[in-house]
mmCIF file of the N, C-alpha and C atoms, coordinates in Angstrom:
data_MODEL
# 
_entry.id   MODEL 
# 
loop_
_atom_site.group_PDB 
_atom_site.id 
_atom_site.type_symbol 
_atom_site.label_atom_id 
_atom_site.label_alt_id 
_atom_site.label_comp_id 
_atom_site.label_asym_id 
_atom_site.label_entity_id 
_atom_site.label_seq_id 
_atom_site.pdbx_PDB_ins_code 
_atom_site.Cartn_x 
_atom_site.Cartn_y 
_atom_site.Cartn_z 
_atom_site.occupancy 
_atom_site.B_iso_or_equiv 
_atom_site.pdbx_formal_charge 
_atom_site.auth_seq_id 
_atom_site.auth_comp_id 
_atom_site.auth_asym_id 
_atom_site.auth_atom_id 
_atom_site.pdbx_PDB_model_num 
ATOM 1   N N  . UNK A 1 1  ? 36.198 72.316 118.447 1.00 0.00 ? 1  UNK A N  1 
ATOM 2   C CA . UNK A 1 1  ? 35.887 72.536 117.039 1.00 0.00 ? 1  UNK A CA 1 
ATOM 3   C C  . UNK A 1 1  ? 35.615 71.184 116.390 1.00 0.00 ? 1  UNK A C  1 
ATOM 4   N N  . UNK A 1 2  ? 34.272 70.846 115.502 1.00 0.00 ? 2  UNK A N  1 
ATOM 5   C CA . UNK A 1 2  ? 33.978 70.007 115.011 1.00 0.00 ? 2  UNK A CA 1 
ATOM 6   C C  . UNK A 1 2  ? 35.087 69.727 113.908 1.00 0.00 ? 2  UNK A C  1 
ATOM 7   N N  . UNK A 1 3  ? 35.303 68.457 113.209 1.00 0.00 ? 3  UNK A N  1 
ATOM 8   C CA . UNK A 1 3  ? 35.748 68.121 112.418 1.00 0.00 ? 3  UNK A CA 1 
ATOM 9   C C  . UNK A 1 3  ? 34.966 67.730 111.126 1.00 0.00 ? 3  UNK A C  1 
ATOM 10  N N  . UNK A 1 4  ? 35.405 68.410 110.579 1.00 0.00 ? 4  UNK A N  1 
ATOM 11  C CA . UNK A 1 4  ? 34.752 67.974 109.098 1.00 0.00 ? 4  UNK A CA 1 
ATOM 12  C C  . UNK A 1 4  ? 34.831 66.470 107.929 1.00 0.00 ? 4  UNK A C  1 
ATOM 13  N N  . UNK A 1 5  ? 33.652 66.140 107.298 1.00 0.00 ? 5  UNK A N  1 
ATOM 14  C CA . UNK A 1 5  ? 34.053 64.764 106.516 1.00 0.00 ? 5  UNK A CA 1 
ATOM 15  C C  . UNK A 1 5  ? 34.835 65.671 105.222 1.00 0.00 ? 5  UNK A C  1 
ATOM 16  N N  . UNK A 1 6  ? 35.002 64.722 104.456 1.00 0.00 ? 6  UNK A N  1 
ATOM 17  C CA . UNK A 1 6  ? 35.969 64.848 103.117 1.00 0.00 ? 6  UNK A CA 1 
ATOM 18  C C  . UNK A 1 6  ? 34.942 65.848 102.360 1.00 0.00 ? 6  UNK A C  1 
ATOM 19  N N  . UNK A 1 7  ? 33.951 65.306 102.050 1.00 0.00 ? 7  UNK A N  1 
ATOM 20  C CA . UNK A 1 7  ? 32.683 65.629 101.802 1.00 0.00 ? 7  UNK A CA 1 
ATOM 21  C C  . UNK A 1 7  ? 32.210 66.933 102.011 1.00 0.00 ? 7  UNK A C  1 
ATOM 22  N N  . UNK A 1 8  ? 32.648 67.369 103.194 1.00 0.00 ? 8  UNK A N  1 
ATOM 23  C CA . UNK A 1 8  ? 31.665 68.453 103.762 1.00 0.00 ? 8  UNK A CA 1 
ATOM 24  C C  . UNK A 1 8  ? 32.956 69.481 103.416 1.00 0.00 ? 8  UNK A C  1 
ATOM 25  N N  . UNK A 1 9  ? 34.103 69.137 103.503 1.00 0.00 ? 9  UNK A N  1 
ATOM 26  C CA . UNK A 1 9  ? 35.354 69.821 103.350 1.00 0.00 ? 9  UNK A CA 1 
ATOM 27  C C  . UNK A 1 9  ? 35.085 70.619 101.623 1.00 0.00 ? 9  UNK A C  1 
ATOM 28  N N  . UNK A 1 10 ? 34.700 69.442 100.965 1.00 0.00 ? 10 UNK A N  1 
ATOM 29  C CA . UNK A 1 10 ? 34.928 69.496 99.610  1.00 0.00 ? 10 UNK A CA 1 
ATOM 30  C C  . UNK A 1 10 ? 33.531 70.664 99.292  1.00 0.00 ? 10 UNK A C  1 
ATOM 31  N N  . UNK A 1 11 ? 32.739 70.577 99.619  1.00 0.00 ? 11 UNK A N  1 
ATOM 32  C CA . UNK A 1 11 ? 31.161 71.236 99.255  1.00 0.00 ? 11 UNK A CA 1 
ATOM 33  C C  . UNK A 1 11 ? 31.739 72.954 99.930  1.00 0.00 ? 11 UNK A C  1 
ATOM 34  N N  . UNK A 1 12 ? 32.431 73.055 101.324 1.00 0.00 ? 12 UNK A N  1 
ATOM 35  C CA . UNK A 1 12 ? 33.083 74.333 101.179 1.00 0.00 ? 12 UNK A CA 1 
ATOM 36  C C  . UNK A 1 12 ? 33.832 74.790 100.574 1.00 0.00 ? 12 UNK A C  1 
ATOM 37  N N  . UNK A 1 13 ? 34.798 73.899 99.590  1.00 0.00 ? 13 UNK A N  1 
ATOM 38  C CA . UNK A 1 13 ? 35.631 74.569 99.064  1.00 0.00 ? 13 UNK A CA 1 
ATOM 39  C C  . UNK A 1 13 ? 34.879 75.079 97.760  1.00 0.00 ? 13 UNK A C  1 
ATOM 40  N N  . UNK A 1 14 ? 33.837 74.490 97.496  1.00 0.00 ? 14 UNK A N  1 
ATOM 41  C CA . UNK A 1 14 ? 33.560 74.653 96.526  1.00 0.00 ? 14 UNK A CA 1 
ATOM 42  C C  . UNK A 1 14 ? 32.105 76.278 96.496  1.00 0.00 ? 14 UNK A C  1 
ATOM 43  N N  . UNK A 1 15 ? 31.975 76.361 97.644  1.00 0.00 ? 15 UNK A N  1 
ATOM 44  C CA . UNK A 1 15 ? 31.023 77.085 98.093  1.00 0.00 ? 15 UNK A CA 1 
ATOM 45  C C  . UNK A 1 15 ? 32.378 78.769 97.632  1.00 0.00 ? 15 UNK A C  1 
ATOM 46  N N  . UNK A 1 16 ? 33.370 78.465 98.355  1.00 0.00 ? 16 UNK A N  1 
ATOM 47  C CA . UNK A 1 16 ? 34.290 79.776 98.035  1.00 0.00 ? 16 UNK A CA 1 
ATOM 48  C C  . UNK A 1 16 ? 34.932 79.927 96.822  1.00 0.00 ? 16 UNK A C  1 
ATOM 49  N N  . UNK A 1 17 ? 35.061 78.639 96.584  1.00 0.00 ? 17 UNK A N  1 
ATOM 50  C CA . UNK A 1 17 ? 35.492 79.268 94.480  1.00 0.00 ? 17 UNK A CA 1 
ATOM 51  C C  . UNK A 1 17 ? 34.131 79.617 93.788  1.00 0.00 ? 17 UNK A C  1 
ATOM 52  N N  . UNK A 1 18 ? 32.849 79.200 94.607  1.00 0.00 ? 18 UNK A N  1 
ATOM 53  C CA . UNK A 1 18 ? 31.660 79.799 93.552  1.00 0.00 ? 18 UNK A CA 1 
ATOM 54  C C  . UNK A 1 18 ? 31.886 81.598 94.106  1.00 0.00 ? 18 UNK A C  1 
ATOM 55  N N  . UNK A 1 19 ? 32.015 82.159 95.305  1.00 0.00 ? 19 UNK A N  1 
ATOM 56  C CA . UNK A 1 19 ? 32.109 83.533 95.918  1.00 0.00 ? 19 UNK A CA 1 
ATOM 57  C C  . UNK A 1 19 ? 33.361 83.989 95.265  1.00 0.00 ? 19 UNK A C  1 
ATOM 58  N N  . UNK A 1 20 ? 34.231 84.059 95.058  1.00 0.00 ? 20 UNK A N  1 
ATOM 59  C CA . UNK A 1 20 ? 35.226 83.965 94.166  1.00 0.00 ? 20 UNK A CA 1 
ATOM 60  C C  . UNK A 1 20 ? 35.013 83.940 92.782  1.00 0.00 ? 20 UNK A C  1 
ATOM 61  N N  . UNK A 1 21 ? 34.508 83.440 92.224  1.00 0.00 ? 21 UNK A N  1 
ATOM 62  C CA . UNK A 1 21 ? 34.088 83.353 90.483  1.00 0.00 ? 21 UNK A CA 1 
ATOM 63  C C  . UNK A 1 21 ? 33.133 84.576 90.417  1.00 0.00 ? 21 UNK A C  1 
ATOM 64  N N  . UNK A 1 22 ? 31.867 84.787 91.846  1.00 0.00 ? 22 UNK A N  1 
ATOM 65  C CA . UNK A 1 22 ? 30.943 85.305 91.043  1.00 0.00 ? 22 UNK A CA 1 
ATOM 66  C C  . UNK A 1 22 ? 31.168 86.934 91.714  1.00 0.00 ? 22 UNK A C  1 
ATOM 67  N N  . UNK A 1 23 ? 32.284 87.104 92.352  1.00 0.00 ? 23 UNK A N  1 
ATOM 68  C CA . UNK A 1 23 ? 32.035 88.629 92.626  1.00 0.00 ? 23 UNK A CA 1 
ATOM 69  C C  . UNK A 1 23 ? 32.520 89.494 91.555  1.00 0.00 ? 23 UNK A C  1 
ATOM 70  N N  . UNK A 1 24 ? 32.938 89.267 90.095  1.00 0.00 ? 24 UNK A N  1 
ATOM 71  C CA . UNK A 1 24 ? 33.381 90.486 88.819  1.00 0.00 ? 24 UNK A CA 1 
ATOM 72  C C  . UNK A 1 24 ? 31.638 90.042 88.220  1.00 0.00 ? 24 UNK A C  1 
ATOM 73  N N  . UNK A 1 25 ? 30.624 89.146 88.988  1.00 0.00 ? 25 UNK A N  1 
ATOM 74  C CA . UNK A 1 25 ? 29.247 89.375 87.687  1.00 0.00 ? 25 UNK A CA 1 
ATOM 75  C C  . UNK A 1 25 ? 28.194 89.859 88.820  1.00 0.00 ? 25 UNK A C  1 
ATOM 76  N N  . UNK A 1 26 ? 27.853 90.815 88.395  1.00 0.00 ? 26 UNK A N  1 
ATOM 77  C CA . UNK A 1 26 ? 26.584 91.523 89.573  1.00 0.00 ? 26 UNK A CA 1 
ATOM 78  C C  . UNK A 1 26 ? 25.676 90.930 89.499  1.00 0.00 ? 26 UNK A C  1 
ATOM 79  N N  . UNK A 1 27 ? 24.825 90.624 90.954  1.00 0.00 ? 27 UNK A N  1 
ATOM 80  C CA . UNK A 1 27 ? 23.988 90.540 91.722  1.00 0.00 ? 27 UNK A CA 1 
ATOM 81  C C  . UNK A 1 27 ? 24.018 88.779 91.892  1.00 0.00 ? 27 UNK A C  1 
ATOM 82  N N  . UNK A 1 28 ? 25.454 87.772 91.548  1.00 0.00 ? 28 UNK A N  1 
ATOM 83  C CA . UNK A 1 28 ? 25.552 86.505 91.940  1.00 0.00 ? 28 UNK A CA 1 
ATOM 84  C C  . UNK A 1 28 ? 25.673 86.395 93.307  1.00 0.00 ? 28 UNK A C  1 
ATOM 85  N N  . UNK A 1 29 ? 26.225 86.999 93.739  1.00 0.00 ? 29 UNK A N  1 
ATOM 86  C CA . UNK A 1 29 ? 26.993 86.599 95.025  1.00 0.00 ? 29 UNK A CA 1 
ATOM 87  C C  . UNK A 1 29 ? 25.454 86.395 95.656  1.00 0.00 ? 29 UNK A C  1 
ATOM 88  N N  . UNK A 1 30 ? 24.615 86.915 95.748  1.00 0.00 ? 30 UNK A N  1 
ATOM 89  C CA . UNK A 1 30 ? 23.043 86.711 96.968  1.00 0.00 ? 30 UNK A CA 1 
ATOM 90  C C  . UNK A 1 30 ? 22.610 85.668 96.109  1.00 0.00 ? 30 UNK A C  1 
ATOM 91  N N  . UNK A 1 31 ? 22.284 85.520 95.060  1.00 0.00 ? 31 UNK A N  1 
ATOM 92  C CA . UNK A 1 31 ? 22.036 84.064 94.353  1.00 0.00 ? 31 UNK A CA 1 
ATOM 93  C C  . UNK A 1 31 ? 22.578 82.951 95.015  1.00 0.00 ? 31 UNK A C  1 
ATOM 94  N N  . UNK A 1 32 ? 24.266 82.902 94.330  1.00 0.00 ? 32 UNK A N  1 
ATOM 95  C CA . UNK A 1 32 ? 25.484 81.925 95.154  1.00 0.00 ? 32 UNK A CA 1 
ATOM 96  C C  . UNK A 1 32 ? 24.623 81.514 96.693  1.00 0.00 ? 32 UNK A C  1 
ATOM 97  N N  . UNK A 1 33 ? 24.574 82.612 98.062  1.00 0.00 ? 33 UNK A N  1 
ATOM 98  C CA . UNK A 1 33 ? 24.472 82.235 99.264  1.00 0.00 ? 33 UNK A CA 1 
ATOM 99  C C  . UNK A 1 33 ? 22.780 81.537 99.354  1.00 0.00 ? 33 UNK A C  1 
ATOM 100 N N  . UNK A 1 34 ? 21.973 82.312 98.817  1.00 0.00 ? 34 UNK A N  1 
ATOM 101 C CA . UNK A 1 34 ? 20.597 81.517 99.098  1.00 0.00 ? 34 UNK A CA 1 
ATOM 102 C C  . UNK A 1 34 ? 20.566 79.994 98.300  1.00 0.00 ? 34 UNK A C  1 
ATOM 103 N N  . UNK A 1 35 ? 21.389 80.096 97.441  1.00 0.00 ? 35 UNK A N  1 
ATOM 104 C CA . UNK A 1 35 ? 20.968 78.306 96.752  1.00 0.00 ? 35 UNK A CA 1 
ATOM 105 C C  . UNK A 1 35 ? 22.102 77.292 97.779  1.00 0.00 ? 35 UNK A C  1 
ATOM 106 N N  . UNK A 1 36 ? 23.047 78.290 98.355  1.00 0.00 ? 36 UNK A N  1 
ATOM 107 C CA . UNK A 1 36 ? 23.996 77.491 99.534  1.00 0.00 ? 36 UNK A CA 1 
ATOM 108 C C  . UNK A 1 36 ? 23.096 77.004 100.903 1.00 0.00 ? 36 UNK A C  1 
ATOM 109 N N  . UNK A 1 37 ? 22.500 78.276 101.100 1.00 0.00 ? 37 UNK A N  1 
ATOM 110 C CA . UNK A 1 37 ? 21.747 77.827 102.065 1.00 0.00 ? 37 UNK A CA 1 
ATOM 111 C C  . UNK A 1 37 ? 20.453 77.095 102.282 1.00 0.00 ? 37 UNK A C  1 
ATOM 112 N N  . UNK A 1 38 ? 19.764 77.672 101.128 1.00 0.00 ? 38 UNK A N  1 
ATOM 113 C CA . UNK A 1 38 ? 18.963 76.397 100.990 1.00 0.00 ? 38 UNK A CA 1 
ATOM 114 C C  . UNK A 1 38 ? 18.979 74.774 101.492 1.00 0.00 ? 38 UNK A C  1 
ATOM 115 N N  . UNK A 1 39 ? 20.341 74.616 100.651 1.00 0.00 ? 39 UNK A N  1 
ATOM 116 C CA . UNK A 1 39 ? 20.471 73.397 100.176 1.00 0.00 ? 39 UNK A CA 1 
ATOM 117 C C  . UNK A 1 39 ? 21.191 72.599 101.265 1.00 0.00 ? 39 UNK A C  1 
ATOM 118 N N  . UNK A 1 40 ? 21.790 73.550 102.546 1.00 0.00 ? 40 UNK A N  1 
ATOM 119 C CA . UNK A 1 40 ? 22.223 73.537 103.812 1.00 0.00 ? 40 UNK A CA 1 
ATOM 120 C C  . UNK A 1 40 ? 21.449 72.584 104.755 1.00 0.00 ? 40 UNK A C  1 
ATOM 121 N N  . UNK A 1 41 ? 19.553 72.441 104.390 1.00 0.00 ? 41 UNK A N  1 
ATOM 122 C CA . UNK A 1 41 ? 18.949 72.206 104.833 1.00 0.00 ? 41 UNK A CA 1 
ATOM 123 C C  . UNK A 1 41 ? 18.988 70.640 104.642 1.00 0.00 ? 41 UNK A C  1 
ATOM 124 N N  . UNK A 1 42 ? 19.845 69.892 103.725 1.00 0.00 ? 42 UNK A N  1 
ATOM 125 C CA . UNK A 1 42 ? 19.864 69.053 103.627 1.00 0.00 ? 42 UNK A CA 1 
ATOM 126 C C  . UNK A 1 42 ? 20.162 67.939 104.841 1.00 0.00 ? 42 UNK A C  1 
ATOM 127 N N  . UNK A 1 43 ? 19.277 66.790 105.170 1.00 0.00 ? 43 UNK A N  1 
ATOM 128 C CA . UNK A 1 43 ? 20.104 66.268 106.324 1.00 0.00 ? 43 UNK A CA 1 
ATOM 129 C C  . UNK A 1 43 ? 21.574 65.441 105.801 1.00 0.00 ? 43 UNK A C  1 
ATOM 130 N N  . UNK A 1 44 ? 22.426 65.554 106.831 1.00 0.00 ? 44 UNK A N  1 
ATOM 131 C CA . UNK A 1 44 ? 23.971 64.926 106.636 1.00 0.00 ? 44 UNK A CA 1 
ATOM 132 C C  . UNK A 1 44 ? 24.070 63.776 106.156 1.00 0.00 ? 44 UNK A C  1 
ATOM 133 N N  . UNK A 1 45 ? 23.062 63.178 106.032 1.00 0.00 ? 45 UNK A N  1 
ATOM 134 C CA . UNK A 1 45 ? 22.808 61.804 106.136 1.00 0.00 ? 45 UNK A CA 1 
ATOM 135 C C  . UNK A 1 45 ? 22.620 61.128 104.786 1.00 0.00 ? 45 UNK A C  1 
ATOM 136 N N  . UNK A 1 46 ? 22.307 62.645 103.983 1.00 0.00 ? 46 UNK A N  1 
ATOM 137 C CA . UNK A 1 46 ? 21.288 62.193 102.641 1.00 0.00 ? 46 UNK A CA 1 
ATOM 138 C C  . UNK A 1 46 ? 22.525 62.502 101.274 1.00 0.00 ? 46 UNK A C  1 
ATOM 139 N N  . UNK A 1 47 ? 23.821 61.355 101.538 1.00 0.00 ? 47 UNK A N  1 
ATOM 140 C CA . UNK A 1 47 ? 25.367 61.265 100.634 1.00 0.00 ? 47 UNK A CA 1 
ATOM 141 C C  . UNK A 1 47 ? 24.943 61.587 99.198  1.00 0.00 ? 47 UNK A C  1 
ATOM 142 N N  . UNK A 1 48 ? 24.064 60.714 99.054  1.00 0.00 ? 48 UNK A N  1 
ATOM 143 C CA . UNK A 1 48 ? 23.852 60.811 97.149  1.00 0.00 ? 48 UNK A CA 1 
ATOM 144 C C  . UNK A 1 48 ? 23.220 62.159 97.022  1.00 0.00 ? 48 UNK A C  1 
ATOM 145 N N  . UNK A 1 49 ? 22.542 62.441 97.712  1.00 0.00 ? 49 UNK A N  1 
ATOM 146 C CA . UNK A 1 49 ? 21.367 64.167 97.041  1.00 0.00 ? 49 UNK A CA 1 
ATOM 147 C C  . UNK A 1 49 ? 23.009 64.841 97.173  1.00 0.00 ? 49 UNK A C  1 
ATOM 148 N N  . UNK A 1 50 ? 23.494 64.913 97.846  1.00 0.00 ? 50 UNK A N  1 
ATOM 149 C CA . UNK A 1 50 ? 24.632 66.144 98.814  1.00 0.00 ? 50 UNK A CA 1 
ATOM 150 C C  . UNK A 1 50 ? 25.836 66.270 97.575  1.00 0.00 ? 50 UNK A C  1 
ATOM 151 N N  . UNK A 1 51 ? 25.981 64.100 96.789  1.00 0.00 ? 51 UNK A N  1 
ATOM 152 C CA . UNK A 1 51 ? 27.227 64.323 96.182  1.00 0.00 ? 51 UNK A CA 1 
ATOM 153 C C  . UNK A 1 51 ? 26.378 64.882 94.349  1.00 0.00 ? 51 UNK A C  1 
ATOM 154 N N  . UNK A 1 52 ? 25.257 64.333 94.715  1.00 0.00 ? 52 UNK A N  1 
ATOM 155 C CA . UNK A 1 52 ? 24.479 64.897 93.542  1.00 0.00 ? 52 UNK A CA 1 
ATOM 156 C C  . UNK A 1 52 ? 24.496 66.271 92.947  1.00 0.00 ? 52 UNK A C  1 
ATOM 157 N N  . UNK A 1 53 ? 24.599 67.153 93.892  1.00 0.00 ? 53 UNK A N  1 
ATOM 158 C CA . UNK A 1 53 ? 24.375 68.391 94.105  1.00 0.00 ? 53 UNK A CA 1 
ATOM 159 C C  . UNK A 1 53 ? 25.562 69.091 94.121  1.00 0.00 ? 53 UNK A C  1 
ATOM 160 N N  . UNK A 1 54 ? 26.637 68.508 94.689  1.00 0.00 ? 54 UNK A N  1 
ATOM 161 C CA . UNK A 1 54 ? 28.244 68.828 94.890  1.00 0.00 ? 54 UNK A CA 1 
ATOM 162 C C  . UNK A 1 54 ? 28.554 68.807 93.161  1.00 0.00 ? 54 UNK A C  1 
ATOM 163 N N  . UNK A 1 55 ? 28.178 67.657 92.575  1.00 0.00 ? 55 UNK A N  1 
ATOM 164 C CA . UNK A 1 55 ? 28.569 67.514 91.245  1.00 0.00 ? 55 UNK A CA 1 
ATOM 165 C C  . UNK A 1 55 ? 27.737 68.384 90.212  1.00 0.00 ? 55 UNK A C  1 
ATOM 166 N N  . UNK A 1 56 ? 26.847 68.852 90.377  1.00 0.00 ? 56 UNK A N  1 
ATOM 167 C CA . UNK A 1 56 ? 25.941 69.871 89.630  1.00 0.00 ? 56 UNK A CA 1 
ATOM 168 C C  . UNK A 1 56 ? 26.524 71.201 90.117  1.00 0.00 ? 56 UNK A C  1 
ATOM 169 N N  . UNK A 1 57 ? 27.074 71.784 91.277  1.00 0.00 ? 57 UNK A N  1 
ATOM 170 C CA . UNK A 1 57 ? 27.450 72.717 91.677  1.00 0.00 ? 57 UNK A CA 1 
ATOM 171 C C  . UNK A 1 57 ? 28.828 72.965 90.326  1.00 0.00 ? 57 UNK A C  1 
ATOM 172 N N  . UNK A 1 58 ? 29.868 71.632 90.783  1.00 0.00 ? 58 UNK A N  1 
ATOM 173 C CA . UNK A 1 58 ? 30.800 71.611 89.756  1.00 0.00 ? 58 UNK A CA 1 
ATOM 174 C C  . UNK A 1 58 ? 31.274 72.332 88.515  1.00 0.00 ? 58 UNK A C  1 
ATOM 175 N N  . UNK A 1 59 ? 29.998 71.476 87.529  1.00 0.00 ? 59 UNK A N  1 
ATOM 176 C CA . UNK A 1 59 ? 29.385 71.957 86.415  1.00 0.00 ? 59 UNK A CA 1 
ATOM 177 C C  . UNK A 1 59 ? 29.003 73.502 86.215  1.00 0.00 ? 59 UNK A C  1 
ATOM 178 N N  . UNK A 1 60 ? 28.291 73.807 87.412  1.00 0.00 ? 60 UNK A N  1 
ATOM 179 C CA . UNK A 1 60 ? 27.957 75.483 87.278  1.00 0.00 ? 60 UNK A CA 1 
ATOM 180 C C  . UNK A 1 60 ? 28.890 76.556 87.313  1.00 0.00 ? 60 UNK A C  1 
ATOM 181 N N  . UNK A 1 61 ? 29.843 76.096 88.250  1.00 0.00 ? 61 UNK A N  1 
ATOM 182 C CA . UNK A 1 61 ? 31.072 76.891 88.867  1.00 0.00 ? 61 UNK A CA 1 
ATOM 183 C C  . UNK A 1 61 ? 31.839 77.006 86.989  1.00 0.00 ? 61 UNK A C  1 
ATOM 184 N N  . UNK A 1 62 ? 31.925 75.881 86.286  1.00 0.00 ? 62 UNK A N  1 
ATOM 185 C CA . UNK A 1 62 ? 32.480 75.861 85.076  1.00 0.00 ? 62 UNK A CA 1 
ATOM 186 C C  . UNK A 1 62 ? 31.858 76.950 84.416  1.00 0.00 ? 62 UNK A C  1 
ATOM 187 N N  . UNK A 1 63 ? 30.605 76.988 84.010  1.00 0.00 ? 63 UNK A N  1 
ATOM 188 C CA . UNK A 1 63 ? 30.015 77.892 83.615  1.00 0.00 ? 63 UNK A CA 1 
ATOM 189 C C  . UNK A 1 63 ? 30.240 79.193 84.193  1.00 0.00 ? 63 UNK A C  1 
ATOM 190 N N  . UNK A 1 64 ? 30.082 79.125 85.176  1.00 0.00 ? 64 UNK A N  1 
ATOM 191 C CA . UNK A 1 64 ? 30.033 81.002 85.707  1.00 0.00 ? 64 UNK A CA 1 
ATOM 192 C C  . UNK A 1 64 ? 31.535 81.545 85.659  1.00 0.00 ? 64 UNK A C  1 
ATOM 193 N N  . UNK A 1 65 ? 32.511 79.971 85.554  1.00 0.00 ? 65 UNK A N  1 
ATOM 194 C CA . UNK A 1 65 ? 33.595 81.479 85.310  1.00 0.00 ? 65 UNK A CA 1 
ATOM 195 C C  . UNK A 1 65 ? 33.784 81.467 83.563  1.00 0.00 ? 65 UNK A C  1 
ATOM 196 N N  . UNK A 1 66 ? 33.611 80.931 83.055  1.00 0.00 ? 66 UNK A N  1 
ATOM 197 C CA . UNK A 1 66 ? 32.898 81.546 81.532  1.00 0.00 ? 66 UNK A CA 1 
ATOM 198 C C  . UNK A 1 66 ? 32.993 82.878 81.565  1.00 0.00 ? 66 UNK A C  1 
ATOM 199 N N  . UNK A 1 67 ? 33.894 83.438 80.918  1.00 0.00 ? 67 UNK A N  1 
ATOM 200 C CA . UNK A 1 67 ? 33.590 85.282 81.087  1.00 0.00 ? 67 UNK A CA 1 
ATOM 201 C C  . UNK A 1 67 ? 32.361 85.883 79.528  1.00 0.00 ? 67 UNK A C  1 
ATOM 202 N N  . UNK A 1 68 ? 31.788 84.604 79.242  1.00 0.00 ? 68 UNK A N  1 
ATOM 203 C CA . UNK A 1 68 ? 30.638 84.779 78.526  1.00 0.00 ? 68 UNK A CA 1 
ATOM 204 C C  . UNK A 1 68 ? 29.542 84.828 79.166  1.00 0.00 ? 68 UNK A C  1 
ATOM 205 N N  . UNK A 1 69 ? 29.442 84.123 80.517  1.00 0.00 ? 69 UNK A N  1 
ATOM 206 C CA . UNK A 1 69 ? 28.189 83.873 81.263  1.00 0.00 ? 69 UNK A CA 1 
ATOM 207 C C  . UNK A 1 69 ? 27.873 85.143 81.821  1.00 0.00 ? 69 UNK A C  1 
ATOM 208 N N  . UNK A 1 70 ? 26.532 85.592 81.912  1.00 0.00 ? 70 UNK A N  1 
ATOM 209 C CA . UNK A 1 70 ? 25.909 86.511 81.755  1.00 0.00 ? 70 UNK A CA 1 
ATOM 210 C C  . UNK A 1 70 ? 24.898 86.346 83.242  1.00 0.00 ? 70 UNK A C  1 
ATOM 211 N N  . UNK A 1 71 ? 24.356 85.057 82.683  1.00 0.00 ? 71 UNK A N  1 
ATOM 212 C CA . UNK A 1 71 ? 23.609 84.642 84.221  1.00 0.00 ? 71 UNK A CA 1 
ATOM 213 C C  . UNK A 1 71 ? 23.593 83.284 84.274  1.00 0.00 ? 71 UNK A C  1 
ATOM 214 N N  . UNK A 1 72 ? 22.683 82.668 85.432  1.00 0.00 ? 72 UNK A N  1 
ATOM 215 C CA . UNK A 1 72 ? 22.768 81.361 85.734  1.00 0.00 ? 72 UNK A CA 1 
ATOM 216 C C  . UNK A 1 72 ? 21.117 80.799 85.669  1.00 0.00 ? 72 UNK A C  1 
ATOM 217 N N  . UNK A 1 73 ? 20.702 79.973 85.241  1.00 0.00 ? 73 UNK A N  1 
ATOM 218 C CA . UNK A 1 73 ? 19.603 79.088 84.824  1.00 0.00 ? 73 UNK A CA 1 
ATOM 219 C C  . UNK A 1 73 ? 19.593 78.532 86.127  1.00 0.00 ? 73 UNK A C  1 
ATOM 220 N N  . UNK A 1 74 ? 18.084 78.291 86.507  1.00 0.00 ? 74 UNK A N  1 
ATOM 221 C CA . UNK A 1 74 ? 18.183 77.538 87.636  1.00 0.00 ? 74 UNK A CA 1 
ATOM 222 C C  . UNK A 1 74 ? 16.815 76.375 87.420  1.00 0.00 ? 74 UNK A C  1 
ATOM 223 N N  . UNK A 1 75 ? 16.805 75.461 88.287  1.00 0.00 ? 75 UNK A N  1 
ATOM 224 C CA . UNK A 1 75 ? 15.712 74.482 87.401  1.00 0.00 ? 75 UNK A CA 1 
ATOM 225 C C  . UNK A 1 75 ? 14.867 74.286 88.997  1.00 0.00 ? 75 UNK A C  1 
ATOM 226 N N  . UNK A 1 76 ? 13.549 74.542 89.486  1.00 0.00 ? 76 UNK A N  1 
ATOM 227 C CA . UNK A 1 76 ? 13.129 74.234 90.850  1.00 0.00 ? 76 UNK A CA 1 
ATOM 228 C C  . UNK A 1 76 ? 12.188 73.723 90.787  1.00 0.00 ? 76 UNK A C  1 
ATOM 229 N N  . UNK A 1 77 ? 11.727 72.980 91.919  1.00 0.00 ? 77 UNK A N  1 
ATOM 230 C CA . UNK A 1 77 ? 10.216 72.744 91.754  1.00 0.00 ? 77 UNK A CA 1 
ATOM 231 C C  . UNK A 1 77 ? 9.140  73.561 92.343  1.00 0.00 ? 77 UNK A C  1 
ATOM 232 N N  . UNK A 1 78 ? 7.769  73.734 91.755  1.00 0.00 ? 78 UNK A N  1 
ATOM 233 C CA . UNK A 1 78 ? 6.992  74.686 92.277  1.00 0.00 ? 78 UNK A CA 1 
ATOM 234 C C  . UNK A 1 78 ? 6.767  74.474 93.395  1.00 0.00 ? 78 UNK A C  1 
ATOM 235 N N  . UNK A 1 79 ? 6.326  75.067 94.250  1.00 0.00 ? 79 UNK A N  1 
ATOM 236 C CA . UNK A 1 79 ? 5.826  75.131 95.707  1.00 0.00 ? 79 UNK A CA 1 
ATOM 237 C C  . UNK A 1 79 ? 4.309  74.300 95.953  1.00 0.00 ? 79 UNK A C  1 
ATOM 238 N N  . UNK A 1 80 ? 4.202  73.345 96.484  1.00 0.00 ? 80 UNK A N  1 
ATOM 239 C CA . UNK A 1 80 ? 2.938  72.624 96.803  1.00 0.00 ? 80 UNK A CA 1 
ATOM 240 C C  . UNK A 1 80 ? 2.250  74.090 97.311  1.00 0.00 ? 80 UNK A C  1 
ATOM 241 N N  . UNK A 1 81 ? 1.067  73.877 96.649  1.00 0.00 ? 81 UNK A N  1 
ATOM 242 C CA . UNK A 1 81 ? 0.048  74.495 97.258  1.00 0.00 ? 81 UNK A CA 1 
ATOM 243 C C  . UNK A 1 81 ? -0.765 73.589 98.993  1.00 0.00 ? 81 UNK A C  1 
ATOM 244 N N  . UNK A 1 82 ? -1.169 74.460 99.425  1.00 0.00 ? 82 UNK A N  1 
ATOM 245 C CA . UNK A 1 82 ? -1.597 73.818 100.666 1.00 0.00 ? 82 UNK A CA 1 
ATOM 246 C C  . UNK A 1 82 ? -3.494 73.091 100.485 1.00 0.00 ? 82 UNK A C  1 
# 
């Protein structure tokens, strides 16, 4: 069994308090896993995008357990055309 960094420890824990927050608001939880996995795609390598992203996750998790929050805003970039 691999061992995990601090880092990678911390981005799961934070992956299950977002599954946790968002199963009383319908249709988060498939949101929650595709912006997880997405972002999965990241290489290991790339600390600042990963803690960038860890810390924006943060922020959201605040929001969604808000029992005002309703939904979640998401900000992307368009898709290059070919």
């Amino acid at each position: 069994m691999s061992r995990h960094s601090k880092l990678q420890k911390q981005v799961l824990s934070l992956y299950r308090q977002f599954l946790r927050a968002g199963q009383d608001k319908p249709g988060f939880i498939p949101r929650i896993r595709d912006e997880f996995k997405e972002n999965a795609r990241i290489k290991k390598t790339d600390v600042m995008h990963i803690e960038y992203l860890f810390r924006r996750g943060q922020r959201q998790l605040e929001q969604l357990k808000d029992t005002n929050t309703k939904q979640l805003g998401s900000f992307s970039k368009p898709k290059e055309q070919s």
